[in-house]
KOLKE-725033 format. One record per residue (C-alpha): residue number from 1; residue in one letter; x, y, z. Coordinates in Angstrom, 1 decimal, decimal comma. Example, Ala and Ser with C-alpha at 12.3 -4.5 7.8 and 13.67 -1.06 7.14 Angstrom:
2
<rec 1 a <12,3 -4,5 7,8>> <rec 2 s <13,7 -1,1 7,1>> 
END
This chain:
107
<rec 1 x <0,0 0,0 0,0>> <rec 2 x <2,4 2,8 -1,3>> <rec 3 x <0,0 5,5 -0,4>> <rec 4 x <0,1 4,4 3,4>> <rec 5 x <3,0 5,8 6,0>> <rec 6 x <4,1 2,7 8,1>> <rec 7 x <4,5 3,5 11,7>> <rec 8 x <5,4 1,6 15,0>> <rec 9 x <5,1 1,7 18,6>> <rec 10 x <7,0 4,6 18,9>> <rec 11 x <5,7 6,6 16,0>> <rec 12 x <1,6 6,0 17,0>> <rec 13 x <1,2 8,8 19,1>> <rec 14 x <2,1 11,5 16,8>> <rec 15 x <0,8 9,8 13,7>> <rec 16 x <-2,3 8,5 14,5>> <rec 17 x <-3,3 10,3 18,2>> <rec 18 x <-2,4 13,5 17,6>> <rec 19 x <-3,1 13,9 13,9>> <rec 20 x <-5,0 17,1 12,9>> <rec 21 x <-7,3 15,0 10,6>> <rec 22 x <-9,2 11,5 10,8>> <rec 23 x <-6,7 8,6 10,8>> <rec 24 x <-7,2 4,6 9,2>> <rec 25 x <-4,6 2,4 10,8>> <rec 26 x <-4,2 -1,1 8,7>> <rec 27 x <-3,2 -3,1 11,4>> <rec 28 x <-1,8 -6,2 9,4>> <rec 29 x <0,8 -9,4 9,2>> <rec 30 x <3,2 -10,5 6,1>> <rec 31 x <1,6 -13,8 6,7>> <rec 32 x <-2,2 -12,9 6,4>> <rec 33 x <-3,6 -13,2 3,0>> <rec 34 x <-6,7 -11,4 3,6>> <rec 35 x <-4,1 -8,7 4,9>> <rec 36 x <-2,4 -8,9 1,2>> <rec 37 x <-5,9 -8,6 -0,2>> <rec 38 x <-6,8 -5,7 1,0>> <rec 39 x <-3,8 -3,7 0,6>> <rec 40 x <-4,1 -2,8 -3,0>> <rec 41 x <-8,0 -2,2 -2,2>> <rec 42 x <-6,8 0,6 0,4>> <rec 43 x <-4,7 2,3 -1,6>> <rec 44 x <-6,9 2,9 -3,7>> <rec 45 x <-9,0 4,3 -0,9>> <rec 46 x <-6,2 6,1 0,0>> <rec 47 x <-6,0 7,6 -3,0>> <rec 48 x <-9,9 9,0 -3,6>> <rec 49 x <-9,9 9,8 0,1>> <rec 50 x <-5,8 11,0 0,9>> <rec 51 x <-6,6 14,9 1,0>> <rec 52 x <-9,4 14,6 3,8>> <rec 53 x <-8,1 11,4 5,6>> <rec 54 x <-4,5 10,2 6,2>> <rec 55 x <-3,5 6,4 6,2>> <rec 56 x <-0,7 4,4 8,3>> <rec 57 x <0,4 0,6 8,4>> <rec 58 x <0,7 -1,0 11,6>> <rec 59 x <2,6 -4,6 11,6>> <rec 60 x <1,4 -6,2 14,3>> <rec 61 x <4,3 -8,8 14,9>> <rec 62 x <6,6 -6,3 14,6>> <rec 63 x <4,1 -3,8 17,3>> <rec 64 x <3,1 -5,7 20,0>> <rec 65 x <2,3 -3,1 22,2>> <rec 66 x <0,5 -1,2 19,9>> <rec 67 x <-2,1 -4,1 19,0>> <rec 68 x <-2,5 -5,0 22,5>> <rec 69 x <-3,5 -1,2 23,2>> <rec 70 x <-6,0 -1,4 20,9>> <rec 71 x <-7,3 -5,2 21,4>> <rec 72 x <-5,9 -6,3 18,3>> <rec 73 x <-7,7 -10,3 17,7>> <rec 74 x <-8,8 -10,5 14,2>> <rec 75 x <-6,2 -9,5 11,1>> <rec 76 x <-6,9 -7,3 8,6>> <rec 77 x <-8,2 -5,0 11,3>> <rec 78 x <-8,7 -1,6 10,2>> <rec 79 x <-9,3 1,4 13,2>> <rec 80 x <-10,3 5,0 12,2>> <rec 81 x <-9,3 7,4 14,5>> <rec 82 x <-10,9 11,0 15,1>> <rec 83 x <-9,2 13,4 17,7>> <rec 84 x <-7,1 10,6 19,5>> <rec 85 x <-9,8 8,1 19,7>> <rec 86 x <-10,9 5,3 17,7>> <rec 87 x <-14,1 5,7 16,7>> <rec 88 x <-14,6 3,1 14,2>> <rec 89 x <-13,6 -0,6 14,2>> <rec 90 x <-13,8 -2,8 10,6>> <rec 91 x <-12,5 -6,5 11,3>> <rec 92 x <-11,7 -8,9 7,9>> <rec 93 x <-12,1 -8,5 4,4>> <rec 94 x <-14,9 -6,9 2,9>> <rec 95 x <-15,8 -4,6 0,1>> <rec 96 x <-14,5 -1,3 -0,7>> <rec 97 x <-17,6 0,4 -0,7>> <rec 98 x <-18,4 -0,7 3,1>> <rec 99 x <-14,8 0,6 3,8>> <rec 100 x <-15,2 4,3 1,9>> <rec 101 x <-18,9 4,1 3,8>> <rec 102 x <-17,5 3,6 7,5>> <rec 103 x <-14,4 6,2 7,0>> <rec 104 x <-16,5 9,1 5,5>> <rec 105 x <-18,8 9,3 8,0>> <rec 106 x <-15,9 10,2 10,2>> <rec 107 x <-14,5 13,3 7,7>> 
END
């Protein structure tokens, strides 16, 4: 996902909780195919949506502490954030549409 910044533990807090606009995290694993799936399918998004919304990578074997914050349990998990919090929660695959639906109402 070219259009996404990856980040780590240490990064989180200024990328994601104290952005000045709504933030998708990908949390994801090299191993999980659905994971690999839906990359291209959010860069896309990340392209029609990149002005209003920013998007960051989170490997989850690589940020323990970060998916344990957030109750990380299913992969691909996707979190929007909105003025530090998370405020929207998508677990697995599914279609773009119900992605772009459940990130704009957050813009």
């Amino acid at each position: 996902m070219s259009n996404a910044v990856d980040i780590n533990d240490a990064t989180f807090e200024a990328e994601v909780l104290n952005s000045d606009k709504p933030v998708v995290v990908d949390f994801w694993a090299t191993w999980c195919g659905p994971c690999r799936k839906l990359g291209p399918v959010l860069d896309e998004i990340a392209t029609e949506l990149g002005s209003q919304v920013k998007f960051v990578k989170v490997n989850t074997d690589e940020n323990l502490k970060t998916a344990k914050d957030y109750a990380i349990s299913g992969l691909p998990s996707l979190l929007v954030f909105k003025d530090g919090k998370a405020v929207e929660r998508l677990v697995g695959l599914m279609p773009k549409s119900a992605i772009i639906s459940n990130i704009t109402k957050h813009i």
